[in-house]
C-alpha positions as CSV (number, residue, x, y, z in Angstrom):
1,X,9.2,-45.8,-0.7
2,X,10.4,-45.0,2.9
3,X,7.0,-44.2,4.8
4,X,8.9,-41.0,6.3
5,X,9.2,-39.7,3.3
6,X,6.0,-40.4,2.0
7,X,4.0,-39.2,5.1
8,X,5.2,-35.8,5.5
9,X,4.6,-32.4,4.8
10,X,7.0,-30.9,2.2
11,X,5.4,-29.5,-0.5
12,X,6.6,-27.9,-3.7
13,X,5.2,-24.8,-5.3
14,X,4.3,-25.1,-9.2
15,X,4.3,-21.9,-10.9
16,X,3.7,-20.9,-14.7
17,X,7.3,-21.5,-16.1
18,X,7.1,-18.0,-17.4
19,X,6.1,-16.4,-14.1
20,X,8.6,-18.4,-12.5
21,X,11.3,-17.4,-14.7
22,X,10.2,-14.1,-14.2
23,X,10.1,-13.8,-10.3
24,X,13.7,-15.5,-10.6
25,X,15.2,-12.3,-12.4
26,X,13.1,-10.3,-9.9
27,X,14.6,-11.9,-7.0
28,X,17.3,-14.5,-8.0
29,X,17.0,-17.7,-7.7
30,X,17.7,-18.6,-4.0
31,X,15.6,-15.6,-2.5
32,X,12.6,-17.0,-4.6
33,X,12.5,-20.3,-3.5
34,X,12.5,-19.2,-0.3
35,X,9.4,-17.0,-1.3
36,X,8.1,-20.2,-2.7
37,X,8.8,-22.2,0.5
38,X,7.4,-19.8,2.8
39,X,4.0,-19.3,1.1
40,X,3.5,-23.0,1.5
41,X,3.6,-22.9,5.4
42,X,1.3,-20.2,7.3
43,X,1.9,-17.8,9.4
44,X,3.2,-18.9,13.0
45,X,0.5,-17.0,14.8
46,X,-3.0,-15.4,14.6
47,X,-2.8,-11.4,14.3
48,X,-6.1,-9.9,16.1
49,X,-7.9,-6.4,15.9
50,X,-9.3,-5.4,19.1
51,X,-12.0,-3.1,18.4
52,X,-11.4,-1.0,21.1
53,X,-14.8,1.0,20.5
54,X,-16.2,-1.5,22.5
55,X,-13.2,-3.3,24.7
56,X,-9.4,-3.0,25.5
57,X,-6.7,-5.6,24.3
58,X,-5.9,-6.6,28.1
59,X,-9.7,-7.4,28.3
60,X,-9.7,-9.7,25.2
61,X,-6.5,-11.0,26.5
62,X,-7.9,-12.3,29.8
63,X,-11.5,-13.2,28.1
64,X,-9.1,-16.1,25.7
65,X,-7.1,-17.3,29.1
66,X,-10.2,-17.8,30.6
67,X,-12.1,-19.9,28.1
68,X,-11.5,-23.4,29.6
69,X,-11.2,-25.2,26.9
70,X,-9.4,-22.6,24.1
71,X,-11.0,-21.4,21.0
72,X,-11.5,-24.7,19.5
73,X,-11.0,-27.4,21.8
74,X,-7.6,-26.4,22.5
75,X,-6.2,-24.9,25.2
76,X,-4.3,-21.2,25.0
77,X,-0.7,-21.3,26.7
78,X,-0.5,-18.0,28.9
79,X,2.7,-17.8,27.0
80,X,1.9,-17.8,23.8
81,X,-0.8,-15.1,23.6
82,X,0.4,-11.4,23.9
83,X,0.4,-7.8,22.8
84,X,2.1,-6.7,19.5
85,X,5.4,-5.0,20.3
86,X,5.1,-2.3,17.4
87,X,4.6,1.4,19.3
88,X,0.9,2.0,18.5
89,X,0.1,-1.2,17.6
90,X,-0.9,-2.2,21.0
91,X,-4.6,-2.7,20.4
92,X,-3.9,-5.5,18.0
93,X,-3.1,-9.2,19.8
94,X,-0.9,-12.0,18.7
95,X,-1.6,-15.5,20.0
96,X,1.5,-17.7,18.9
97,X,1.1,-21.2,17.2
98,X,3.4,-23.9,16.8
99,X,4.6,-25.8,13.9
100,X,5.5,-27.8,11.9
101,X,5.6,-30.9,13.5
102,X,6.3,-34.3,12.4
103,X,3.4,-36.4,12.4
104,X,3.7,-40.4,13.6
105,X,2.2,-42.6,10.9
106,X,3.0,-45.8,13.0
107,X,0.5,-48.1,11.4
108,X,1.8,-47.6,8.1
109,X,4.4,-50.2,8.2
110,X,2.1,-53.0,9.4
111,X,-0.7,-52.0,6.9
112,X,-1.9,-49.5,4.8
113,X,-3.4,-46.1,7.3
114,X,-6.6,-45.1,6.3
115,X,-6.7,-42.2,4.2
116,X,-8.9,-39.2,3.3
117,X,-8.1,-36.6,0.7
118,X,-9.2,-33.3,0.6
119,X,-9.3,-30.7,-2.2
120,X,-6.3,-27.9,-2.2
121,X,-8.9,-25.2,-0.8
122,X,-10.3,-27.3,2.0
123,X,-6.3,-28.1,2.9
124,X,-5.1,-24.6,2.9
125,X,-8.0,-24.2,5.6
126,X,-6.8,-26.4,7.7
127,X,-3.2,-25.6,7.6
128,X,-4.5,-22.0,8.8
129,X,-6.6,-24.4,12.3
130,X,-10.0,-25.2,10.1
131,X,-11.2,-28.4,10.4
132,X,-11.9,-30.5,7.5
133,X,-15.8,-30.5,6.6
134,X,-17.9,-32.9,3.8
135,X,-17.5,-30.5,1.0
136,X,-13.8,-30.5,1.0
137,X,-13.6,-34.4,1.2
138,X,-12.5,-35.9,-2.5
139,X,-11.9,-39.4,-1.7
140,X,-11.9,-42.2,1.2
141,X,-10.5,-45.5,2.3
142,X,-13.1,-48.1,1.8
143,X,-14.7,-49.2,5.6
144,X,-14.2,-45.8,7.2
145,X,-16.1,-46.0,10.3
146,X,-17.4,-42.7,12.5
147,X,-14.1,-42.9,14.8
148,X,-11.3,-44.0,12.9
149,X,-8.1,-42.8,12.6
150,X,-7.3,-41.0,9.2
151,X,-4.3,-39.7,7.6
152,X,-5.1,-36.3,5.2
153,X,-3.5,-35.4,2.2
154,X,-4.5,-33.3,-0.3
155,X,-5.0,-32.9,-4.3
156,X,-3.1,-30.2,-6.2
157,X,-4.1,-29.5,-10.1
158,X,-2.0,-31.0,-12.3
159,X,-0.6,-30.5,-15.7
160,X,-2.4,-31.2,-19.0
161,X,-0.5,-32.4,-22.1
162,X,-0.7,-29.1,-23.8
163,X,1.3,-28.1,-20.8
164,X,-1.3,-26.1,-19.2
165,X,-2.6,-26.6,-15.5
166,X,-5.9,-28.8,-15.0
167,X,-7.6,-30.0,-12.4
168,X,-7.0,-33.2,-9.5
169,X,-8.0,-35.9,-12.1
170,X,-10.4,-37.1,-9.0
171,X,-14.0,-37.9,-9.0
172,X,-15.4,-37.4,-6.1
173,X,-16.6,-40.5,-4.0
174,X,-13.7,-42.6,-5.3
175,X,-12.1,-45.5,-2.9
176,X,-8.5,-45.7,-2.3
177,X,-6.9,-48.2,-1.6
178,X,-3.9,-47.4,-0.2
179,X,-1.8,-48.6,-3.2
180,X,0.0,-47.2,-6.1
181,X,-3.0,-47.2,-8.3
182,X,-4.6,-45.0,-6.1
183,X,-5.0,-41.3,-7.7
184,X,-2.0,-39.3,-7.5
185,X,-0.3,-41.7,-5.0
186,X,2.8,-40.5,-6.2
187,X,2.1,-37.2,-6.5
188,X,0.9,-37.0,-2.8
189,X,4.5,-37.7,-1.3
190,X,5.1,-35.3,1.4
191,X,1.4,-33.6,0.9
192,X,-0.1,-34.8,4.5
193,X,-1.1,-32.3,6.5
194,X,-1.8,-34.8,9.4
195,X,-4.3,-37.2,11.4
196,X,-7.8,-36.7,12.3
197,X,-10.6,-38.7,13.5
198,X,-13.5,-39.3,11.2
199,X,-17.0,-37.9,12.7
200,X,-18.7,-40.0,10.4
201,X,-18.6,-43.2,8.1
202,X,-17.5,-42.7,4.8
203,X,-21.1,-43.2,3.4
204,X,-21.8,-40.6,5.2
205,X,-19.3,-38.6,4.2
206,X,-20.2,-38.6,0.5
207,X,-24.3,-38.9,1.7
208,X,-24.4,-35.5,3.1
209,X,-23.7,-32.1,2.3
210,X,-22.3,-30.7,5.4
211,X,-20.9,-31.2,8.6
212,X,-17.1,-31.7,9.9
213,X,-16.1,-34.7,8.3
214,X,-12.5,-35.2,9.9
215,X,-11.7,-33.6,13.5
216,X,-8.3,-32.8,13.2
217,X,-6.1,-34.2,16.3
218,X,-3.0,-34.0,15.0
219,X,-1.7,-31.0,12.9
220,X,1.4,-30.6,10.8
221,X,1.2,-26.6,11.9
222,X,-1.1,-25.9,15.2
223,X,-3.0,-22.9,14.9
224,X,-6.1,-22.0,17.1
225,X,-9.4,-21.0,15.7
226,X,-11.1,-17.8,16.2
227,X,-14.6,-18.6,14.2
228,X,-17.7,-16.9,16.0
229,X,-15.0,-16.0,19.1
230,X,-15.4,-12.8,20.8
231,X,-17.6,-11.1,17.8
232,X,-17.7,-7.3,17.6
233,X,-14.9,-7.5,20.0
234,X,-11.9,-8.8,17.9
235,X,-11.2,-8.9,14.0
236,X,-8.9,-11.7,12.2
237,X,-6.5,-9.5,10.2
238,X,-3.4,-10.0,8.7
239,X,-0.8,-7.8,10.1
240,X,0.3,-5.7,7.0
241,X,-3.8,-5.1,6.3
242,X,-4.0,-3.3,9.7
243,X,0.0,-1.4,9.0
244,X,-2.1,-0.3,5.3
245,X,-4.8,1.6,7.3
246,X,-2.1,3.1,10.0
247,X,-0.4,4.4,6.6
248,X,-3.3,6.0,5.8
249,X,-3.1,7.9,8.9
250,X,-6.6,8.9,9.1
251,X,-7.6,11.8,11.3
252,X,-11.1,12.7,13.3
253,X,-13.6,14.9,10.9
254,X,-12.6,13.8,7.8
255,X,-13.9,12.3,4.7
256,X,-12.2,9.0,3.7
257,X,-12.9,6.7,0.5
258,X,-12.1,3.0,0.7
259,X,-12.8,2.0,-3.1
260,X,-12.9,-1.8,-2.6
261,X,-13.7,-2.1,0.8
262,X,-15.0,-5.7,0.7
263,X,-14.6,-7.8,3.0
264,X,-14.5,-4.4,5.6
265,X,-11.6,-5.3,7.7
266,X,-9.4,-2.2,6.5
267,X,-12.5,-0.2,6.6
268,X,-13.5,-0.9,10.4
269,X,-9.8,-0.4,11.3
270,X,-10.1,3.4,9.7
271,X,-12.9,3.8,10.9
272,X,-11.6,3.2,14.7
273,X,-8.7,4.9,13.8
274,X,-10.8,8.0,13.5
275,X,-12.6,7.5,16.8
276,X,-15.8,6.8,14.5
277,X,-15.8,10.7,14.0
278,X,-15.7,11.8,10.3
279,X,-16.7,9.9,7.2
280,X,-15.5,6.6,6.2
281,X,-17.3,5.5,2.6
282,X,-16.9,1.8,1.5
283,X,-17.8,0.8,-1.8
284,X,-17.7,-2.3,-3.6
285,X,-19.1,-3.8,-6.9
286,X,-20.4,-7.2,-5.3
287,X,-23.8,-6.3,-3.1
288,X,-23.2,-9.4,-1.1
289,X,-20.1,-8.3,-0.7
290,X,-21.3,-4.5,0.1
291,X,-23.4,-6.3,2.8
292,X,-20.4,-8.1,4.4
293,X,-19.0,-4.8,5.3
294,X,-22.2,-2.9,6.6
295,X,-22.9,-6.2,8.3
296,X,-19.0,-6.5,10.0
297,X,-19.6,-2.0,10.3
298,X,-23.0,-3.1,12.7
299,X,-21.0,-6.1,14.7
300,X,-18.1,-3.5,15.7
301,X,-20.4,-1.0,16.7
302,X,-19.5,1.6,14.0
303,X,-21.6,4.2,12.7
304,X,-19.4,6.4,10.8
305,X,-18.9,3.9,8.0
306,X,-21.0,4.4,4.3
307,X,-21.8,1.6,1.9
308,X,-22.0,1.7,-1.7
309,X,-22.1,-0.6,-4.6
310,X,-19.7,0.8,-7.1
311,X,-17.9,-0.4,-9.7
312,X,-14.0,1.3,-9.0
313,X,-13.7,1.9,-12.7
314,X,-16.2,4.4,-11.7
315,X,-15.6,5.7,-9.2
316,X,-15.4,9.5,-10.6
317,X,-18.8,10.9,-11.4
318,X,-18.4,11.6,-15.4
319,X,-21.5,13.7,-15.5
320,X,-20.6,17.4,-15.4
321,X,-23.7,18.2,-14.4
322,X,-23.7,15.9,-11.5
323,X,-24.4,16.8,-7.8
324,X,-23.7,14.4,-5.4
325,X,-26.4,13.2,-3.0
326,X,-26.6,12.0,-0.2
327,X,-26.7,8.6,-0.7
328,X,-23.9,8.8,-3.5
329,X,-26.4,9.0,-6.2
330,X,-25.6,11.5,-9.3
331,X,-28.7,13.5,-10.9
332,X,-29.0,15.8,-13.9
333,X,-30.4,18.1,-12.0
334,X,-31.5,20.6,-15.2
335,X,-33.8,17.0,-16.4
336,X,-35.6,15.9,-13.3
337,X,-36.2,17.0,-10.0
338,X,-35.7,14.7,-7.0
339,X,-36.3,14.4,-3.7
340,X,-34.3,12.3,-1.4
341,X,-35.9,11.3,2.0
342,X,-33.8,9.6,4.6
343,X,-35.5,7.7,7.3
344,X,-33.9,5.9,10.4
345,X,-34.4,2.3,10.1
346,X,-32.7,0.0,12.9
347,X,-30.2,2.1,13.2
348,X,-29.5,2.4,9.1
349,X,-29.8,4.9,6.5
350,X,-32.1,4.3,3.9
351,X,-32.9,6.4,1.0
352,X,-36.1,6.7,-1.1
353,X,-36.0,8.6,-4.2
354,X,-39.3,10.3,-5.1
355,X,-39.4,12.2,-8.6
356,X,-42.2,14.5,-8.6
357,X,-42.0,15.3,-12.5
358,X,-42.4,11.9,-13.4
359,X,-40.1,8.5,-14.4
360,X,-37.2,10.8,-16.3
361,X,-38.9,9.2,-19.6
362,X,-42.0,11.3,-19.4
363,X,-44.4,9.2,-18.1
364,X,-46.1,9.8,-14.6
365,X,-46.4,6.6,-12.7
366,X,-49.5,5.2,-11.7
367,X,-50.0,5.3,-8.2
368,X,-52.2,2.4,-7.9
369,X,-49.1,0.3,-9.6
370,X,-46.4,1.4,-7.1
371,X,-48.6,0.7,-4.1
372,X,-49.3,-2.6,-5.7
373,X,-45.6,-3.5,-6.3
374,X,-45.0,-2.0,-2.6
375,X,-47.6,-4.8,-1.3
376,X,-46.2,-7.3,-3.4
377,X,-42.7,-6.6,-1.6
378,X,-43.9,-6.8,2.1
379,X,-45.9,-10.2,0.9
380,X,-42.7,-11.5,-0.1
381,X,-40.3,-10.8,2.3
382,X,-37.8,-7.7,2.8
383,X,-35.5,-9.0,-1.0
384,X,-32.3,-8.4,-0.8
385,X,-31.8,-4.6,-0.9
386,X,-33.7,-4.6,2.4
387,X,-31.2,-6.9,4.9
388,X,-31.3,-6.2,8.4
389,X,-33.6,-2.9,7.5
390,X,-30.8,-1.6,5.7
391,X,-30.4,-1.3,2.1
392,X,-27.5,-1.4,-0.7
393,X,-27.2,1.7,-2.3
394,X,-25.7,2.1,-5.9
395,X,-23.6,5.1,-6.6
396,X,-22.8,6.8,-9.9
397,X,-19.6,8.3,-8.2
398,X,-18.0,10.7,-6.6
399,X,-16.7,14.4,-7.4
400,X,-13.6,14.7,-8.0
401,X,-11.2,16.5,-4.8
402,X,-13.8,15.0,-2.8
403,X,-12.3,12.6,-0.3
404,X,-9.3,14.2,2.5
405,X,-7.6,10.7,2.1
406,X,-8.3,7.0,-0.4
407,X,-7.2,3.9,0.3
408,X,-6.9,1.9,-3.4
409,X,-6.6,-1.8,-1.0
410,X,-6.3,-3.2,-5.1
411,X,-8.1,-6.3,-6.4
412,X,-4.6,-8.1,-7.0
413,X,-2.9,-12.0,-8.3
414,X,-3.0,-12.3,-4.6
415,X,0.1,-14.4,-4.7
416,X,1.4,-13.5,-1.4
417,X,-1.7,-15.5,0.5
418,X,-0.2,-18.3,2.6
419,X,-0.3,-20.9,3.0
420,X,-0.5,-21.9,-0.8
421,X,-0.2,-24.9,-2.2
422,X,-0.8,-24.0,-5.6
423,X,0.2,-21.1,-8.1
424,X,0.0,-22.1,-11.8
425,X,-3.5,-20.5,-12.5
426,X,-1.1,-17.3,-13.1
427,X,0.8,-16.2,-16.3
428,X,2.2,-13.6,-17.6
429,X,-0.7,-12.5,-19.4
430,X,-3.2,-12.7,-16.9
431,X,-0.4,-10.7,-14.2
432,X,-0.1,-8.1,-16.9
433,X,-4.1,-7.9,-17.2
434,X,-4.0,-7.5,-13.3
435,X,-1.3,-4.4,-13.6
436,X,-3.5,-2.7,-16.5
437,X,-7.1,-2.6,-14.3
438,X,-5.0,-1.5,-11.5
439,X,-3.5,1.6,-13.6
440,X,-6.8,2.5,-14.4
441,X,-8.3,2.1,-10.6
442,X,-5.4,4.6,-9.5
443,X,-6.4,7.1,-12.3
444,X,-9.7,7.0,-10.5
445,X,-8.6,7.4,-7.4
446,X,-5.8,10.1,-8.3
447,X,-8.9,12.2,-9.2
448,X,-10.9,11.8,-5.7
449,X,-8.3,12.9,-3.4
450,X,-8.2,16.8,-2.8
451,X,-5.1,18.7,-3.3
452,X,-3.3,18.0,0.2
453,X,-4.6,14.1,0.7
454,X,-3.2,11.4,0.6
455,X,-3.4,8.4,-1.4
456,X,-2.5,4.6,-0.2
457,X,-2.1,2.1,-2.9
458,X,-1.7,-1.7,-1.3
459,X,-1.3,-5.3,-2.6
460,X,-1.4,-8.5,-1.0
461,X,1.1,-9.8,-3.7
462,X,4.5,-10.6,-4.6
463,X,4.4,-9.4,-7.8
464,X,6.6,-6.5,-8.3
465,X,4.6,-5.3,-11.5
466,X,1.2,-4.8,-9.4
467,X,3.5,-3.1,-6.9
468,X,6.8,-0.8,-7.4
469,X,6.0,-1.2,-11.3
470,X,2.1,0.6,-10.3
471,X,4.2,3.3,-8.4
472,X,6.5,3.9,-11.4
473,X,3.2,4.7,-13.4
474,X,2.1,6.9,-10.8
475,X,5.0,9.3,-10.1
476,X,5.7,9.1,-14.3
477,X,1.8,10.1,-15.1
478,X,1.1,12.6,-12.2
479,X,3.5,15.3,-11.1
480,X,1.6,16.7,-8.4
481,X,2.3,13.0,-6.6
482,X,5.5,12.1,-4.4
483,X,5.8,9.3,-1.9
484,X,5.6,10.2,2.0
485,X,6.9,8.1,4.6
486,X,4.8,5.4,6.6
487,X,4.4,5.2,10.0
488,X,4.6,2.4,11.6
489,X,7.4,1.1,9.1
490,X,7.7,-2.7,9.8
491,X,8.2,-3.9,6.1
492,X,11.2,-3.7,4.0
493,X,12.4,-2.1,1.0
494,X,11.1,-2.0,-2.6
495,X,12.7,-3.3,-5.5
496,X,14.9,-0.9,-7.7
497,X,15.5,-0.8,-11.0
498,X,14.0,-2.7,-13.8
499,X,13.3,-6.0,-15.4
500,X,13.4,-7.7,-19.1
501,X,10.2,-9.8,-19.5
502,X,10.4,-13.1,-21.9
503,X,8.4,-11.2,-24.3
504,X,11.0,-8.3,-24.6
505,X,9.0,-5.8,-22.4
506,X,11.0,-3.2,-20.0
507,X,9.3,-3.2,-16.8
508,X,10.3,-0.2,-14.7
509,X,10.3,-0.2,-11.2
510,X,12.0,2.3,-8.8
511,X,14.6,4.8,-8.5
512,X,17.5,5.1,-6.1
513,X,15.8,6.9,-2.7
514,X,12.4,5.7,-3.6
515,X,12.8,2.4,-2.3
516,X,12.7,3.3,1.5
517,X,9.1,5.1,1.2
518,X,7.5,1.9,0.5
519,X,7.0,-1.4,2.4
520,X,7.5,-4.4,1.0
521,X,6.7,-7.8,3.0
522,X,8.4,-10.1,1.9
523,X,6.8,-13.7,3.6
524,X,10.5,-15.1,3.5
525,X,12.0,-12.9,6.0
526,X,8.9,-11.8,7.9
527,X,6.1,-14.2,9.3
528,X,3.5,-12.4,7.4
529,X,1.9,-12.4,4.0
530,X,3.4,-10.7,0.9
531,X,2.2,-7.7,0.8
532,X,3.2,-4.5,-0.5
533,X,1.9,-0.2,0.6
534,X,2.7,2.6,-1.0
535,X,1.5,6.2,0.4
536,X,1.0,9.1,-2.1
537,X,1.3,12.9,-1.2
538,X,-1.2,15.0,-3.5
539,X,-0.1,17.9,-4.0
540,X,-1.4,21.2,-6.2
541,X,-2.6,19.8,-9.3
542,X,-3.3,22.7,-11.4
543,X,0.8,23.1,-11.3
């Protein structure tokens, strides 16, 4: 095999051959394989959120020229960092990268290069300017010495006899050899994502648990890295995530509902958006990921922002008898009284619940008991509902007509994420699972937003039923919805009309007119993700 075509970055995208035949009729056959193509490469350039609560973009901009040595080691062209172009989009930052280039694999005609591969994860990381660290590390050259020179490719899942995806075939700790018997040798044509120099042996590679094990030097696409840069002051965030929250058009006073907030990155950017004056709840059903947002809320400097821990299933209280708290709780109040107490705790809320008629089960507690368990606590540490003297608080939900604006930001196939390297873990059944919890998400949502609101529904897929088929649902099931222009519009249009699926299913999409009041990024003709936003007028709903 000529060595040029076997070290090289060209990569083909395996899908489910149902999915695949599906996106096909979606988009015909030369768009998607451009789709395909593009989702294998990153983005050409780092999008950045000033948080201008705390700094200005021209500030950031000089603090990254001025850091001698770049962000990671490497130096920031003048050139290459600037403001976005987009009117009112100039607090967010692009610094340019460059790529691809072709890597030099000059030793590999006199011998075999030392090699390292690296699981599919650990490789889409360092296409986007990560280095490569001991976890990610599958298998080595045998007498790879702290300093060498190493070529990295990496392992994609492979197919199973029953024609079903599986995993690398690799155990971990294996030598190569640098011949054909080597796992997937053949299968790694034009999967090197470029040269590095090991930081340590390769006993020590497999020996320890963490570290950077390969430093890249040379990179197929040269991105820099922002890791523990500028914190509070700038946010990594994909372009059409901070576009979403501009949609949303969020306005000083109000009440705003972010139902799956996690990791917080849409949520800060409302939250700025609204001068940190109003209401900006985030809710999640992961507590560590509840704590990710209150945590990335207290780095920016916001104090506007509420976290719950809330399923989004549930997001409507179902109690008729419910009266929202304070803390987002829900109480009977006709079979126990309560009394919530809120005390200032670095800077947090935290909520104590005290019910003076007892447990709710007719028992009084014993005193001695809860000052026992209280002393217990402090022996122990704060636990994990105490983090930072702040707490995770559970919600029952919300009243309906509640919120002046919701962002539905849904949990998604995510297949517009680049760079990917790998999409057969999708079929049809598990897309068509994704568009069914989505329905019933917006249902909840549709509730939440007062007459007048306005909804935002946004994916970060390519998946036309999770996107114009969701929209279809929503202007079919509620009336009182209609689709408002966005502003800034940057993405393109939305798919019209409708599709046949293998199984004989007519999926709907939409109508002639509609397809202008959505945005649709498509990673093929943009530099972005795939993503997709839809904004919803709410109007009377009694008519």
């Amino acid at each position: 095999m000529d060595s040029s075509e076997r070290y090289c970055y060209n990569p083909t995208l395996n899908w489910n051959p149902q999915v695949e035949e599906y996106f096909i009729k979606a988009y015909g056959a030369d768009h998607f394989d451009r789709i395909s193509k593009a989702l294998t490469r990153p983005s050409c350039y780092s999008c950045l959120r000033v948080n201008v609560m705390k700094t200005t973009s021209d500030a950031v901009i000089e603090k990254l020229l001025s850091m001698q040595h770049g962000t990671d080691g490497r130096d920031i062209d003048n050139d290459l960092i600037h403001k976005c172009p987009i009117p009112g989009l100039d607090y967010v930052v692009f610094v340019q990268g460059t790529g691809p280039h072709k890597i030099e694999y000059a030793d590999v005609i006199e011998q075999p290069v030392k090699e390292v591969i690296v699981s599919r994860k650990c490789a889409e990381a360092v296409l986007r300017g990560a280095q490569v660290y001991v976890p990610g590390v599958l298998a080595c050259s045998a007498h790879v010495e702290k300093g060498d020179s190493v070529a990295v490719s990496v392992a994609i899942e492979q197919p199973e006899p029953d024609g079903k995806w599986g995993g690398t075939g690799i155990t971990r700790g294996i030598v190569l050899q640098g011949s054909e018997t080597d796992p997937q040798y053949c299968q790694r044509k034009g999967l090197y994502i470029g040269r590095g120099t090991a930081m340590m042996s390769r006993a020590g590679i497999f020996r320890v648990l963490q570290g950077i094990a390969i430093s890249m030097s040379n990179r197929i696409f040269d991105l820099p890295s922002f890791n523990n840069v500028l914190e509070g002051e700038i946010f990594l965030q994909n372009l059409p995530s901070i576009i979403a929250a501009h949609a949303l058009d969020p306005q000083k006073g109000e009440r705003i509902l972010d139902m799956c907030a996690a990791p917080g990155g849409k949520t800060t950017a409302i939250a700025m958006l609204m001068r940190d004056e109003g209401e900006v709840v985030a809710a999640d059903r992961s507590h560590n990921k509840v704590m990710d947002v209150q945590n990335l809320a207290d780095e920016m400097g916001l104090k506007s922002i509420v976290t719950y821990k809330l399923d989004a299933l549930k997001s409507v209280a179902t109690d008729a008898l419910a009266t929202e708290k304070v803390s987002g709780k829900t109480e009977d109040t006709n079979s126990k009284s309560c009394c919530i107490a809120k005390e200032k705790m670095n800077g947090n809320l935290f909520h104590r619940e005290n019910r003076v008629n007892g447990d709710g089960n007719g028992q009084v507690p014993n005193i001695m008991s809860v000052c026992g368990k209280d002393k217990q606590r402090t022996k122990n540490g704060i636990g994990k509902n105490h983090v930072n003297g702040g707490r995770v608080e559970k919600s029952k939900g919300f009243a309906p007509n509640s919120f002046d604006r919701v962002l539905l930001d849904a949990p998604c196939s995510a297949l517009g994420l680049r760079p990917r390297l790998f999409a057969g873990e999708e079929t049809l059944e598990s897309l068509k699972s994704h568009k069914k919890y989505q329905r019933k998400m917006l249902d909840q949502a549709v509730q939440l937003v007062r007459p007048g609101g306005v909804l935002v529904y946004s994916t970060c897929t390519i998946n036309p039923g999770e996107n114009e088929a969701l929209v279809r649902y929503a202007l079919d099931k509620y009336s009182f919805l209609s689709l408002a222009p966005q502003h800034p519009r940057v993405g393109g249009p939305g798919l019209l009309g409708h599709c046949e699926l293998s199984d004989g299913y007519v999926e709907e999409w939409l109508k002639p007119g509609e397809e202008e009041l959505v945005q649709r990024f498509d990673p093929s003709t943009s530099d972005t993700i795939g993503f997709f936003i839809a904004k919803f007028k709410v109007g009377c709903k009694e008519a």
